[in-house]
C-alpha positions as CSV (number, residue, x, y, z in Angstrom):
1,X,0.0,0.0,0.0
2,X,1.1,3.1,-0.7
3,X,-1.5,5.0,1.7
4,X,-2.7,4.2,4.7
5,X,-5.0,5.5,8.2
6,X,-5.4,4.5,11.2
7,X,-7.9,6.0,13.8
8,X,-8.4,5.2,17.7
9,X,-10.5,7.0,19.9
10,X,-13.9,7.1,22.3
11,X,-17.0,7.4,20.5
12,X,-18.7,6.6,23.6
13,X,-21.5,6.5,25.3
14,X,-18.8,5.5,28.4
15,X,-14.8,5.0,27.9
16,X,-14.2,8.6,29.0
17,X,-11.5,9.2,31.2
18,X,-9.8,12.5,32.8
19,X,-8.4,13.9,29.9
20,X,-10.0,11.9,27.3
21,X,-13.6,12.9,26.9
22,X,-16.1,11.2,24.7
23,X,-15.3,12.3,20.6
24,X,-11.3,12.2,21.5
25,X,-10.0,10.8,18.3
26,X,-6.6,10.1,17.2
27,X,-5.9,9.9,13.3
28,X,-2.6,8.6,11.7
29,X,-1.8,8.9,7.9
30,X,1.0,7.5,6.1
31,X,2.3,7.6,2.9
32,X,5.1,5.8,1.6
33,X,8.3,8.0,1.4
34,X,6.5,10.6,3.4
35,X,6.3,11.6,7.3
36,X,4.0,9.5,9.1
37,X,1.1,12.4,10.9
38,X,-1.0,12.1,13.3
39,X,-4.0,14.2,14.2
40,X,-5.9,14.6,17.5
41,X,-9.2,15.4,17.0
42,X,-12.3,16.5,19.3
43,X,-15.6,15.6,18.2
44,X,-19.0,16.7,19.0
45,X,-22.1,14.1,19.2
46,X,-23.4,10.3,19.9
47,X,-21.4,7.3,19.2
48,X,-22.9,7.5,15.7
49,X,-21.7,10.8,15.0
50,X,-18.5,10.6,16.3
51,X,-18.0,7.5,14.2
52,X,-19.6,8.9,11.4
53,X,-17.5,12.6,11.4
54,X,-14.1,10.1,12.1
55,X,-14.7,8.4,9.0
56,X,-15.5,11.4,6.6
57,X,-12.2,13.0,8.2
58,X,-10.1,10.1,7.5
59,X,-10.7,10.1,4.0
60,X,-10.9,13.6,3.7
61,X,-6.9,13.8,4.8
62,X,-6.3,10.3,2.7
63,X,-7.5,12.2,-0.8
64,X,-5.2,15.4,0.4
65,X,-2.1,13.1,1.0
66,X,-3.0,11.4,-2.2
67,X,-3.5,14.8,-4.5
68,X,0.1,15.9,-2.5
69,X,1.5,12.7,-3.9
70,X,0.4,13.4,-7.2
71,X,2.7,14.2,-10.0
């Protein structure tokens, strides 16, 4: 592969902890040859939402590592 995420997090309802609230996401992006990234994010929502925002993020940051790749 030459791209590839990864995401982790607590969509919740429970799994908060101090520090940690429900929507805390962490997003990593790789592309080969490049800096692996990674991306806290804090989302708003039930679990559905938080899942559903985490995905449409994702991909949103694979196309822009893919159009960076781009010759």
């Amino acid at each position: 592969a030459d791209l590839a995420v990864a995401v982790t997090g607590i969509a919740g309802p429970g799994g908060a902890v101090p520090g940690k609230p429900v929507g805390t996401v962490w997003l990593a992006l790789a592309r080969r040859g490049a800096a692996t990234s990674a991306e806290r994010l804090q989302l708003d929502g039930d679990r559905a939402a938080v899942r559903d925002a985490t995905a449409r993020v994702a991909i949103e940051r694979l196309l822009q590592r893919a159009r960076e790749a781009a010759p």
